[in-house]
C-alpha positions in Angstrom: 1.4 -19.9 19.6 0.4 -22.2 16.9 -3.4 -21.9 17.3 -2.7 -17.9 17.8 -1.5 -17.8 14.3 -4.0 -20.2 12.6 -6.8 -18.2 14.6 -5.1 -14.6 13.5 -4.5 -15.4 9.8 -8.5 -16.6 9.6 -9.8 -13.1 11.1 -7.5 -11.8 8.6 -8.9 -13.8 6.0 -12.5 -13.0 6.8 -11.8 -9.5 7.1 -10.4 -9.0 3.6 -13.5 -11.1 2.4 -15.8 -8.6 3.9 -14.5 -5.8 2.9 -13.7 -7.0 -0.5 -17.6 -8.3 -0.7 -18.9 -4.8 0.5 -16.6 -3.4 -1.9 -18.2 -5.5 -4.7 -21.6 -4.6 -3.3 -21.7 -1.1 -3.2 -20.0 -0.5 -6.5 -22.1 -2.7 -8.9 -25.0 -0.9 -7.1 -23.8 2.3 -8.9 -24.7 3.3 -11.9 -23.4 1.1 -15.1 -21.2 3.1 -17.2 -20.2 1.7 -21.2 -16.6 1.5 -22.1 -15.3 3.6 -24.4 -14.2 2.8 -27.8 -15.8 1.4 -31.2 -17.8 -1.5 -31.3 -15.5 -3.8 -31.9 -14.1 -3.4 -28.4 -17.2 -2.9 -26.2 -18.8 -6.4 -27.7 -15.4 -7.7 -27.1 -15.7 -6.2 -23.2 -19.6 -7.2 -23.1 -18.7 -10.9 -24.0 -16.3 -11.2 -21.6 -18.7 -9.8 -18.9 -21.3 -12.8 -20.4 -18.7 -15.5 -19.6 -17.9 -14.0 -16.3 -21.2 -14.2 -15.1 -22.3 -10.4 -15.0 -24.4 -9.7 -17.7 -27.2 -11.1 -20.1 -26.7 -11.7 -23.9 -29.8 -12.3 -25.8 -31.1 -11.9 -29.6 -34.0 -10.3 -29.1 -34.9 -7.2 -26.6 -36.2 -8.1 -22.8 -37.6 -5.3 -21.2 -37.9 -7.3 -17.9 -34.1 -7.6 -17.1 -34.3 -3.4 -16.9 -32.3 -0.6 -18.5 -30.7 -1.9 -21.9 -26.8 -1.9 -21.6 -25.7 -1.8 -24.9 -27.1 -3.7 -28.4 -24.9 -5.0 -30.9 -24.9 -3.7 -34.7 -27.2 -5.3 -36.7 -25.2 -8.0 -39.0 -27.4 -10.3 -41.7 -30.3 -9.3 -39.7 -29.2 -10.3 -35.9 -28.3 -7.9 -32.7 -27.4 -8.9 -29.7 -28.9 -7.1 -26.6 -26.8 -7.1 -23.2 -28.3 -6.5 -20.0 -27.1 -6.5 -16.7 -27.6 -9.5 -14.3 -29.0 -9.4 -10.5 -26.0 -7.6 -8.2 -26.2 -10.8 -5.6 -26.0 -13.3 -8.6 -22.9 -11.0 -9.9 -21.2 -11.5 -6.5 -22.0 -15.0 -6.7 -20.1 -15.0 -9.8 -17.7 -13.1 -9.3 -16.6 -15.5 -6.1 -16.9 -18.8 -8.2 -14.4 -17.1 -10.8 -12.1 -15.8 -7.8 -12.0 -19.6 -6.4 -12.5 -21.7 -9.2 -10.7 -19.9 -12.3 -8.5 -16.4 -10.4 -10.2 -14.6 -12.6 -10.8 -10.9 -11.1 -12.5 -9.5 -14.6 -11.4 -7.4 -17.2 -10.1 -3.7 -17.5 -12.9 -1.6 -19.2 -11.2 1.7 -20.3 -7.9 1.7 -18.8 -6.7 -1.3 -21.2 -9.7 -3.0 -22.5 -10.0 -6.4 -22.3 -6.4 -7.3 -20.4 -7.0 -9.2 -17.2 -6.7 -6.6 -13.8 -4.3 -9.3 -12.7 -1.3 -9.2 -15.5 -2.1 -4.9 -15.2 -1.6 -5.1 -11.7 1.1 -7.8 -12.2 3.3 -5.4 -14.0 2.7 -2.7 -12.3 3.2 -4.1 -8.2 6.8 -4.8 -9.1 7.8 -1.0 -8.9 6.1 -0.1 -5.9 7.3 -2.9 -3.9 11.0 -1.7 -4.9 10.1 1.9 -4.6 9.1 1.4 -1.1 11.8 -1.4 0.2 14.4 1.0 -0.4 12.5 3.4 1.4 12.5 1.3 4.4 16.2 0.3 4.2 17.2 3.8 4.1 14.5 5.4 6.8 15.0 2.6 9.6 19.2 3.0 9.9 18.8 6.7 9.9 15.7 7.6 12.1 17.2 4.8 14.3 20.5 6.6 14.7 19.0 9.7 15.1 17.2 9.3 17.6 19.5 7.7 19.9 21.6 10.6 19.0 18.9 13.1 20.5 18.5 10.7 23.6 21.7 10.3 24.3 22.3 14.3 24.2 19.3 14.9 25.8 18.5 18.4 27.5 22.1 19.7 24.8 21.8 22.0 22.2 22.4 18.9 19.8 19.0 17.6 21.2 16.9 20.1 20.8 18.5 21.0 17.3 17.5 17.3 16.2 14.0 17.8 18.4 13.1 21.2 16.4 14.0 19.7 12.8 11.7 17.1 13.4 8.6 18.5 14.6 9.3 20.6 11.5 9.1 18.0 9.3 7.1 15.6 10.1 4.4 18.3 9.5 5.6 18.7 5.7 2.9 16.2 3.5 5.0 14.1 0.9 2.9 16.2 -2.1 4.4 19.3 -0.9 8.0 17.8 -0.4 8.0 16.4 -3.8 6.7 19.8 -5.4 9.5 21.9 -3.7 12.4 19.5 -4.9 11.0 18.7 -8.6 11.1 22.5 -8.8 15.3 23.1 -7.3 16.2 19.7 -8.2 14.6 18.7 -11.6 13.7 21.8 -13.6 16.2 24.8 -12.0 19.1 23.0 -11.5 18.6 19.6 -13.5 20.3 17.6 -11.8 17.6 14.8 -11.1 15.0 13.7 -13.7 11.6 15.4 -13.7 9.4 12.3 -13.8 10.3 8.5 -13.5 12.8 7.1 -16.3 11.9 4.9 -19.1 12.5 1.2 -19.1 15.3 2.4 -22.5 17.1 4.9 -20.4 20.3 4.2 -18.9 21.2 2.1 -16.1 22.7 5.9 -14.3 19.5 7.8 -15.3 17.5 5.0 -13.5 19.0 5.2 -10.3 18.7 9.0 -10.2 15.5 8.2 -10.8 15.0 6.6 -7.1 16.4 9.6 -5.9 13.3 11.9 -5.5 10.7 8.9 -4.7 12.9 7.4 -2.3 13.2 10.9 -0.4 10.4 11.7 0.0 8.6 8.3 0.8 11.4 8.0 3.5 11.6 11.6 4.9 8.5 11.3 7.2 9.8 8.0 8.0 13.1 9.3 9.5 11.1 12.1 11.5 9.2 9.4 13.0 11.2 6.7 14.0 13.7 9.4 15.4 11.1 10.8 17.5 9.9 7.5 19.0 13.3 6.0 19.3 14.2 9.4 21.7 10.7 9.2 23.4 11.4 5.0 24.2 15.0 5.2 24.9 14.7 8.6 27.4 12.1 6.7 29.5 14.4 3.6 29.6 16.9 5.5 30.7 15.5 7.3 33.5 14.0 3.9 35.0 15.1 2.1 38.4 16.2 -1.0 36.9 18.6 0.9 34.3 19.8 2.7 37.7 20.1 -0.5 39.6 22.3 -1.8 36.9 24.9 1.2 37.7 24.9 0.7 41.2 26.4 -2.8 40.5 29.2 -1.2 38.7 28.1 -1.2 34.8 29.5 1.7 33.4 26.9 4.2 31.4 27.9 2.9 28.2 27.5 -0.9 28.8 24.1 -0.1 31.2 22.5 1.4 27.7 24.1 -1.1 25.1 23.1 -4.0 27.2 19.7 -2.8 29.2 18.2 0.0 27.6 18.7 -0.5 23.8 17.0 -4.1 23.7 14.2 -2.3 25.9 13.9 0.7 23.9 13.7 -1.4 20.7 10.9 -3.9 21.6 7.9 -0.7 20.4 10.0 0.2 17.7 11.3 -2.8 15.5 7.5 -4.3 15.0 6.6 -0.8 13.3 8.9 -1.0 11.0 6.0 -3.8 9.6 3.2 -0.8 9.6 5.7 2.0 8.5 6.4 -0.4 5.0 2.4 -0.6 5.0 2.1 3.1 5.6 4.9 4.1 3.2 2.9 2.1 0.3 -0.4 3.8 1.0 1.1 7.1 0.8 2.7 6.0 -1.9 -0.2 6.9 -3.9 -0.3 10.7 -4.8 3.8 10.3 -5.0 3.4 7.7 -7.1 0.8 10.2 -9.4 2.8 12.9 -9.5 6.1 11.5 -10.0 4.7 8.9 -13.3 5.8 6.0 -11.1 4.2 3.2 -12.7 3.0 1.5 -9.7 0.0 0.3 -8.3 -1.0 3.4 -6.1 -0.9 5.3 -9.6 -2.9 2.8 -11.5 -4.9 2.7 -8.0 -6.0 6.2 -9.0 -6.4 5.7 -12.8 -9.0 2.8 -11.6 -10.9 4.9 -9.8 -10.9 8.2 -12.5 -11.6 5.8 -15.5 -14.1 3.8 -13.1 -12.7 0.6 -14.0 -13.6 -1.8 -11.3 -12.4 -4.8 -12.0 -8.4 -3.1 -11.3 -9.7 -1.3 -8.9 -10.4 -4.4 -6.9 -7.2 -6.1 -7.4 -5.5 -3.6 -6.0 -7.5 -2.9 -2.6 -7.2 -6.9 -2.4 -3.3 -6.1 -2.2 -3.7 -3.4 -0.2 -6.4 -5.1 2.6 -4.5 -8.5 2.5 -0.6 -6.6 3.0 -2.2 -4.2 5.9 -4.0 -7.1 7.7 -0.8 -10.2 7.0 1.4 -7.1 8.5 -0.8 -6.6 11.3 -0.2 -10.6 12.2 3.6 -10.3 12.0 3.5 -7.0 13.8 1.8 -8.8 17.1 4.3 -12.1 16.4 7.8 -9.6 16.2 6.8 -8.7 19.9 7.4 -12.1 21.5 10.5 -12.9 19.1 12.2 -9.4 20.6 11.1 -10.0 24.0 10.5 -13.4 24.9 9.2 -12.1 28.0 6.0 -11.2 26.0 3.4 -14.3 25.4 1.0 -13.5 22.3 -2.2 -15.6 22.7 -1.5 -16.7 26.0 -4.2 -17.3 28.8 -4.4 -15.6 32.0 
């Protein structure tokens, strides 16, 4: 088991490493677009790009390094002209001040000149909140649900709870959101229209969480209800289930003791990749709500092109989805020892 994890966290270390370097790649190859703002700010930005490794700085004009980036005003009769470096010896840069320094570069437009890593560091905070109450409330509920529907299976009660969430699952979070803002927030204002400030009160904060929350777990409860039905059905129409009422269990104690664990090995490890899931959707909820989280400022980074966040936060996003992928194939032998992960035939 041991070498299985050491082996699974490497592959998920190399993975984010490629994707992060093809990431790097692909966007330096694009066009190079100034920063806004006086002068004062883009030699600020353009210095910072010299000490990181990404750009030239000379006195004089070089018409060999290509297109000119940007040249300084002239002061007591000396400009500066910046031009930008090789793309491979930018990523060869850019990994030396990842490894040596954890320096990820600069915000260009967004806010100039503040390291991606404190924007991102008070930004990740809220998200990760945002979407552990999510999972706290969908898990119980879909849960409970669906043993419900299974339980009543073939009843009116079933097919009720069946119908409800095939409807609902189908709803996208965007259009959810829209349809409560506009009963909940602005006709009968009972629930804030977009995410409190820090100064409000503690009440208007937790009404706050109330939209979010909803939303990012609705699609959640539709689908762990459905797959908790689907598992514990099949369980329950199995030979060993109906073995264990021959010996005299009665129907109660043959599903609280046989099929429950059985049913629940599939479904506890996904509550891993639902958490993942929930904070990749998270994104346009995030936008249209004015959440300050990261899957807002995730789509900032990529309107205002400003790289540098941008690749902060698929680092968070690649390393969470692959580290969750690890514990989701580890949960399966702690549920069901029964189940050897890494094991030889």
């Amino acid at each position: 088991m041991g070498k299985y994890v050491i082996k699974r966290l490497f592959l998920a270390f190399v993975t984010t490493f490629i994707i992060l370097s093809l990431t790097f790649i692909l966007i330096k190859l694009l066009p190079f677009q100034r920063p806004i703002g006086g002068d004062t700010q883009q030699i600020a930005y353009f210095d910072k790009q010299v000490n990181l490794g990404y750009v030239y700085r000379f006195d004089r004009e070089h018409t060999e390094y290509g297109e000119l980036l940007y040249k300084s005003p002239t002061e007591k009769g000396r400009a500066f002209y910046y031009y930008q470096v090789p793309v491979m010896t930018q990523y060869t840069s850019w990994l030396r001040n990842i490894f040596t320094k954890w320096d990820w570069g600069y915000s260009k437009d967004y806010q100039p000149n503040v390291a991606a890593t404190v924007i991102i560091g008070s930004r990740i905070g809220y998200s990760i909140r945002l979407n552990i109450i999510s999972v706290i409330l969908s898990v119980p509920i879909g849960i409970l649900l669906g043993i419900w529907a299974a339980l009543k299976k073939n009843t009116m009660t079933d097919h009720t709870i069946s119908t409800l969430v095939m409807v609902c699952v189908s709803i996208p979070s965007f259009v959810l959101i829209s349809f409560i803002l506009k009963i909940f927030a602005y006709e009968l204002e009972w629930l804030p229209s977009t995410w409190p400030a820090d100064t409000s009160s503690d009440w208007v904060k937790v009404k706050g969480y109330i939209i979010p929350v909803f939303c990012l777990s609705f699609g959640s409860i539709c689908g762990y209800c459905r797959s908790v039905r689907a598992e514990l059905c099949e369980v329950m129409e199995s030979e060993y289930l109906l073995l264990a009422r021959t010996k005299g269990l009665t129907r109660r104690q043959a599903i609280v003791r046989h099929a429950m664990k059985n049913a629940m090995v599939p479904i506890f490890p996904s509550i891993l990749a639902e958490f993942i899931g929930i904070l990749g959707g998270s994104m346009i909820l995030e936008s249209l709500y004015a959440i300050p989280g990261i899957g807002k400022l995730f789509i900032l980074a990529l309107n205002y092109k400003d790289y540098d966040i941008l690749f902060v936060d698929m680092a968070i996003f690649t390393t969470l989805s692959l580290v969750a992928s690890v514990l989701l194939d580890l949960s399966y032998s702690i549920i069901d020892p029964r189940i050897r992960v890494g094991a030889k035939k």
